[in-house]
Phi, psi and omega in degrees: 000303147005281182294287201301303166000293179297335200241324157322305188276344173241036171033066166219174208237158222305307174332303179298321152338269175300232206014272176317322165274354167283328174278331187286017155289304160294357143121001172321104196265150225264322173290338191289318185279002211235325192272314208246337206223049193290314196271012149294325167241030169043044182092026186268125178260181190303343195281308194306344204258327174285308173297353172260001190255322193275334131002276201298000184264333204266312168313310166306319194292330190302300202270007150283336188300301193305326174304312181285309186295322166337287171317309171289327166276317166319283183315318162263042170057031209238354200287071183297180162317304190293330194260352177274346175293321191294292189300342158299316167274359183305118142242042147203161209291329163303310186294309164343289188281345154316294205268346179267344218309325206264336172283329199289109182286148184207166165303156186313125156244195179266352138299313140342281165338268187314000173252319202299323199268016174089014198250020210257004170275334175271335190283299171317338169286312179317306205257013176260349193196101164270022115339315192312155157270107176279355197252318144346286175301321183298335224248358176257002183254000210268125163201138181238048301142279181281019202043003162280103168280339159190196189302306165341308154273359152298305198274340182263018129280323156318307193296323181262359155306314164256356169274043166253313161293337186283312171335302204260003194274118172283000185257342149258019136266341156307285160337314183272329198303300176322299189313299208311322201279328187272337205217344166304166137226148170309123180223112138317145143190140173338136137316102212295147198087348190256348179018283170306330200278332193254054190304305179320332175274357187325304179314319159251042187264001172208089200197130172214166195164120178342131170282348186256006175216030181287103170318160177292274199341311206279335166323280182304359157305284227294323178300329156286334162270006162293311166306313171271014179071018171252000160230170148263170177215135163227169151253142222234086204284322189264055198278150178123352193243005185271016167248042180206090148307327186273336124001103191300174173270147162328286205301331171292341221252335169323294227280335205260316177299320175307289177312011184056020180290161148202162172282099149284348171108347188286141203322313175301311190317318163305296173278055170231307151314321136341299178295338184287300182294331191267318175312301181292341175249355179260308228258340230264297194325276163357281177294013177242309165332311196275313175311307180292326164305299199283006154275334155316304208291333187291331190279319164269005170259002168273324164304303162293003153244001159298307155346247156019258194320310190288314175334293217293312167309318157296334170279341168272341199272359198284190186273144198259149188270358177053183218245105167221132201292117208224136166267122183275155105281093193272096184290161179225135120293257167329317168304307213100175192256123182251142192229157208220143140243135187242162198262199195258026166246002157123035189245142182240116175248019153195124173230158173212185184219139145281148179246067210286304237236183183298129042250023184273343185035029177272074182298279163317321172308276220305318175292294182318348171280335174281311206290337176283290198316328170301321189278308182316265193294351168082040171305154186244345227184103199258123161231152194215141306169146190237006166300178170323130189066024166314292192284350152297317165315279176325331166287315200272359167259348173286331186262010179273298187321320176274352168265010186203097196239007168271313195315313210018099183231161190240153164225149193208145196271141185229159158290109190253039162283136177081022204272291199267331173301304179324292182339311189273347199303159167286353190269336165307310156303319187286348184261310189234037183342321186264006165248156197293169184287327182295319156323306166314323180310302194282014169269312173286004186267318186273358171269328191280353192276305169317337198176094166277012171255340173280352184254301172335329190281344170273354182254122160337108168301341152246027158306342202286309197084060172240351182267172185238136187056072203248348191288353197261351208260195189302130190280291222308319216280331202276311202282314161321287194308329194278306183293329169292359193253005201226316155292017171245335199279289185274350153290017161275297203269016190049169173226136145358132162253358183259337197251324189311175176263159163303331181303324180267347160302346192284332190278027172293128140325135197060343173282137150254219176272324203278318192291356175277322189295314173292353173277349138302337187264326163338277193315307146338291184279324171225023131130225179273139170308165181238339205201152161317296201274358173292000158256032109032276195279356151331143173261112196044069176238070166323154167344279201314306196292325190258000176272345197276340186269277197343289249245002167250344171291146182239188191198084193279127207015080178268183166318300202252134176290323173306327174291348181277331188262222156237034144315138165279143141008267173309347164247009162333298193328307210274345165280327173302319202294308193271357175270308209271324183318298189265345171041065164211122195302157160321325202269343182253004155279333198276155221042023189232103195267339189272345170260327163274018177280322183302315200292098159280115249273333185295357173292326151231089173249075178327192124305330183242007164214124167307185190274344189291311204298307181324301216253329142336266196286013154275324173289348168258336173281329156300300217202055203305155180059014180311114179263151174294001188252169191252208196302153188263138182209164188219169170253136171265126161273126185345156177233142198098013190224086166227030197218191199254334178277021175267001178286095141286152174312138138114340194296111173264128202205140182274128209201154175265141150289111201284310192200141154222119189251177178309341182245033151125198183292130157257115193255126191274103167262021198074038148236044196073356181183137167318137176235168180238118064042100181286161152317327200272334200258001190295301175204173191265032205229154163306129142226156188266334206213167175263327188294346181281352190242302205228167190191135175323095188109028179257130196258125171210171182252124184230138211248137183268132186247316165184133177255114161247107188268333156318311174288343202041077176212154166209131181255119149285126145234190188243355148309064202284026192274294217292158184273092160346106168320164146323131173258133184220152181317150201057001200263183204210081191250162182281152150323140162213135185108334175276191176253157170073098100282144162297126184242122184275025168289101201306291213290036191286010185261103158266177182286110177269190169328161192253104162333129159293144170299149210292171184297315203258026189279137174277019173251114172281195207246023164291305181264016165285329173271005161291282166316318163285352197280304204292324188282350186270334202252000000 
């Protein structure tokens, strides 16, 4: 059941399905099954293969759920037939937790109570014949003996007998869930008093807006100023109806159509209107609030962290500046500046710290101290760190570079986040023991210029600062979602296996933190690997562990030329094939693209490897160890424009895309902040995602739209067509004059009309006006 699900929802066929959950059973990792194992899952690629491993984790967790509830109403002898076909067809964990909802051991409530005192024969006379005289009927029921003291506490025990039962009916909480989800809305306002304090939430201090189309940001804006005692937030189940309290609910008019009730005018009805109304505002309403909440928050910390994740991908994915001999900067004022120089495989063979800025002012010393250092190591590459005193740096390295124009040396501004977390970390001592921790930093500022995936991989993903909330969401599901984006990132573009750090072997297939580390310590104790297979001799780096690994290891002039590429091991066999085929040695096929264009692949096609595999490795013997990022390019930022009051409206100016979230871009121009790029200024076309335009580490040109240097926001768009607004304090201003604007109105959801009840609903608009009587009384 399972497999066919599964193979329903990603339209591939059940088989490929069962395959594939059969090697990730097997301990099989998705870059592994996605790269090496194409005729086994007949081409299911790494996204199908990640939406098919969490899909089978959420299904297994549904039908352990289903199991346990089985067991549990069967052990209270209550499981007919009919309810167990339901729980059998529930397929997803809300209709699930609907139908046992009734069944669910829990503490004494007061319908309980009130069944316990015998009462439970007077609710049933009430809701089976509203003829009845309820204060009659009630009145046969008083024994205080049973805690009933009269009629009064008769009928409100009765009353809570059914709205419990009303409560608990999964086929009208399916029914209000439906109404809720297509016509609620979400309404923020301030905590009185706090005005000031939550200036930041100002934007939801009056704010309402459909619950079924609320962004993730704004959810999680407003769920955090909630958390913080500075908004309230509810739900607004009828809007268009909040200024008419005494006025029912849809959702009272749901609960009474579903029981088939109506006013007829009969003695019961009234309080039977009653049993309606209180069901819905003590026991439903809440519990739809609190449910519908938390499937917003769920929804929007999945968004944000999908957010997350392509950031983070683009950002190990960016272009590597390759191994070139680089000088780090982490800038200081007051501290200094600390500088680091590492060779080109990331070995740091020299650091020192300068005081260029106030209040030490040694400007002429501190260049003359880089430039002996640029000539001493033959530096190729300045990265300078984009914290505090960046942009005091970059001067001060520009003008080193132009009075000493023999060096030719290039400099380039880098994100030095997460920079100071590393700096503290344990893999930082252990990676640089003799160096002080201020030091460290400008040793990973000038290696990430080198390789952002290899350095990057050593920093807490989220110390990078690429997320949008990422401190509001789920920690475990973000910490999951990230290390796959940080294994796909690094089994795309393979590793050194002589050079890596452990942090990045661990994200190896098949690799963890122990097997990385013995592979460093191997490596230590008996030099640079010669051949794939010598790790082997690793310590308990098993069969299993080196078939899921190898073939992402590289092994640069090794014994075997294959090993430098991503050819497996285990398919040497289909290059021999093609070496004895072509009576052409290895070392003179690989690259020699007019003879493998030629090679047809069905031609060493096995038992054990297919035309998919075949064709994998003829395009990798053309252009073996190919990486996948793309050309290294840098942006310059302007000069003299390195504070937030040097912006002007109209300044058109080059910038890195910093971050990108649902509601556009944050572009790094040198001042210190980020400025945003609306979704709307993005391009002059429609677009649903920022992603479709832009990307992290994306060099692009942007026209300054309004600078609020008090708020610290600057509004970019990417239109140079468009026109500043007039700027006035605090405003937020838009493109004017372009094509595609966007329209940014927090309230555009407004409240429509309060749905009518269907023509054939069995509740009429008599007893609705039951209802309103029952809610004055």
């Amino acid at each position: 059941m399972i497999i066919n699900t599964i193979a329903n929802e990603l339209a591939v066929k059940p088989a490929q399905v069962e395959a594939a959950v059969k090697l990730l059973d097997e301990g099989a990792t998705v870059p592994f099954i996605a790269r090496y194992r194409k005729e086994v899952t007949q081409g299911l690629d790494d996204t199908q293969l990640r939406n098919l491993d969490q899909r089978l984790g959420y299904l297994r967790e549904l039908e352990d759920r289903r199991q346990v509830i089985l067991k549990s109403i069967g052990e209270q002898e209550k499981l007919t037939p009919e309810l167990e076909q339901q729980i059998r067809a529930a397929d997803n964990k809300t209709t699930l937790e609907d139908l046992y909802l009734p069944y669910k051991p829990r503490r004494r409530t007061k319908g309980q109570i009130a069944i316990e005192a015998g009462l439970e024969p007077l609710a049933a006379a009430l809701f089976g014949n509203p003829t009845l005289d309820p204060e009659a009927e009630a009145a046969a029921f008083v024994n205080a003996d049973n805690g009933v003291a009269d009629t009064k506490a008769a009928l409100e025990g009765a009353r809570y007998i059914l709205m419990e039962r009303f409560a608990e009916d999964a086929g009208l909480l399916a029914k209000i869930r439906r109404y809720l989800n297509d016509n609620a809305f979400i309404r923020s306002r301030v905590v009185e008093g706090q005005e000031k304090a939550a200036v930041k939430y100002s934007d939801y201090f009056d704010h309402s807006e459909k619950l079924a189309s609320v962004p993730s940001h704004r959810a999680l804006a407003m769920f955090r100023g909630r958390n913080e005692n500075m908004l309230h937030i509810q739900m607004i189940a009828d809007p268009g109806q909040e200024d008419s309290p005494g006025q029912a609910s849809y959702c009272e008019q749901i609960i009474a159509g579903h029981f088939e009730l109506r006013n007829q005018g009969r003695p019961a009805d009234m309080w039977l209107a009653q049993v309606v109304t209180w069901t819905w505002k003590i026991k439903i309403a809440l519990h739809m609030e609190t449910e519908l909440f938390g499937q917003l928050r769920e929804k929007a910390e999945e968004e944000a962290i999908n957010v997350f994740a392509k950031n983070l991908n683009d950002l190990l994915m960016a272009a590597p500046a390759g191994a070139k001999v680089t000088m780090g900067l982490d800038p200081g004022l007051r501290t200094g500046v600390k500088v680091a120089i590492v060779d080109k495989t990331g070995k740091v063979v020299g650091t020192t710290t300068i005081f260029p800025h106030a209040p030490q002012n040694q400007w002429d010393k501190s260049q003359r101290t880089l430039a002996n250092l640029c000539k001493q190591h033959k530096v190729e590459l300045i990265s300078i760190g984009n914290g505090t005193g960046s942009r005091e740096t970059d001067k001060l390295v520009a003008e080193m570079i132009k009075q000493t124009p023999e060096l030719n040396v290039q400099k380039i501004m880098v994100s030095e986040a997460g920079a100071s977390v590393y700096s503290a970390s344990e893999l930082a001592s252990k990676e640089l023991p003799e160096l002080d921790v201020s030091l460290r930093g400008a040793v990973s500022i000038a290696r990430r210029l080198q390789d952002p995936l290899a350095e990057l991989v050593k920093i807490e993903p989220k110390a990078i600062g690429v997320g949008q909330y990422q401190h509001d969401v789920s920690q475990s599901l973000l910490g999951k979602s990230l290390d796959q984006v940080i294994e796909d990132c690094v089994n795309a573009v393979g590793v050194d296996l002589n050079t890596a750090s452990p942090a990045l072997l661990s994200y190896v297939s098949g690799l963890n933190k122990t097997l990385a580390q013995n592979i460093v310590n191997y490596r230590d104790a008996n030099g640079a690997f010669a051949r794939r297979q010598d790790l082997k001799s690793v310590e308990r780096l098993g069969p299993k562990a080196f078939e899921q690994a190898a073939g992402f290891l590289r092994i640069v002039n090794g014994t075997n030329p294959l090993d430098s590429s991503a050819v497996h091991p285990e398919a040497y066999p289909v290059v021999d094939s093609i070496v004895n085929r072509t009576d052409v040695a290895v070392n003179d096929l690989i690259g020699n693209t007019d003879l493998l264009r030629k090679l047809n692949p069905e031609d060493f096609v096995s038992d054990d490897f297919g035309v998919p595999t075949v064709k994998d490795i003829l395009k990798e013997l053309d252009k073996p160890g190919r990486d996948p990022r793309p050309e290294f390019k840098t942006a310059a930022f302007k000069e003299g424009v390195e504070t937030l009051a040097d912006l002007k409206p109209g300044m058109i100016l080059e910038g890195v895309v910093s971050n990108v979230a649902n509601f556009g871009a944050f572009v790094d121009v040198g001042v210190h902040q980020d400025g945003l790029v609306h979704i709307s200024a993005l391009t002059n076309k429609f677009i649903s995602d920022p992603r479709e335009v832009v990307k992290a580490g994306d060099i692009v040109k942007v026209k300054v739209l309004e600078v609020d240097v008090e708020r610290k926001r600057i509004s970019f768009t990417m239109r140079l067509d468009d026109t500043p607004a007039p700027q006035t304090k605090g405003s937020t201003a838009k493109p004017q004059g372009g094509k595609g604007k966007g329209n940014n109105s927090r309230n555009q959801n407004r409240p429509a009309p309060r749905q009518q009840a269907p023509a054939n609903a069995a509740m009429g608009n008599a007893f609705a006006d039951a209802f309103a009587k029952a809610k004055k009384n």
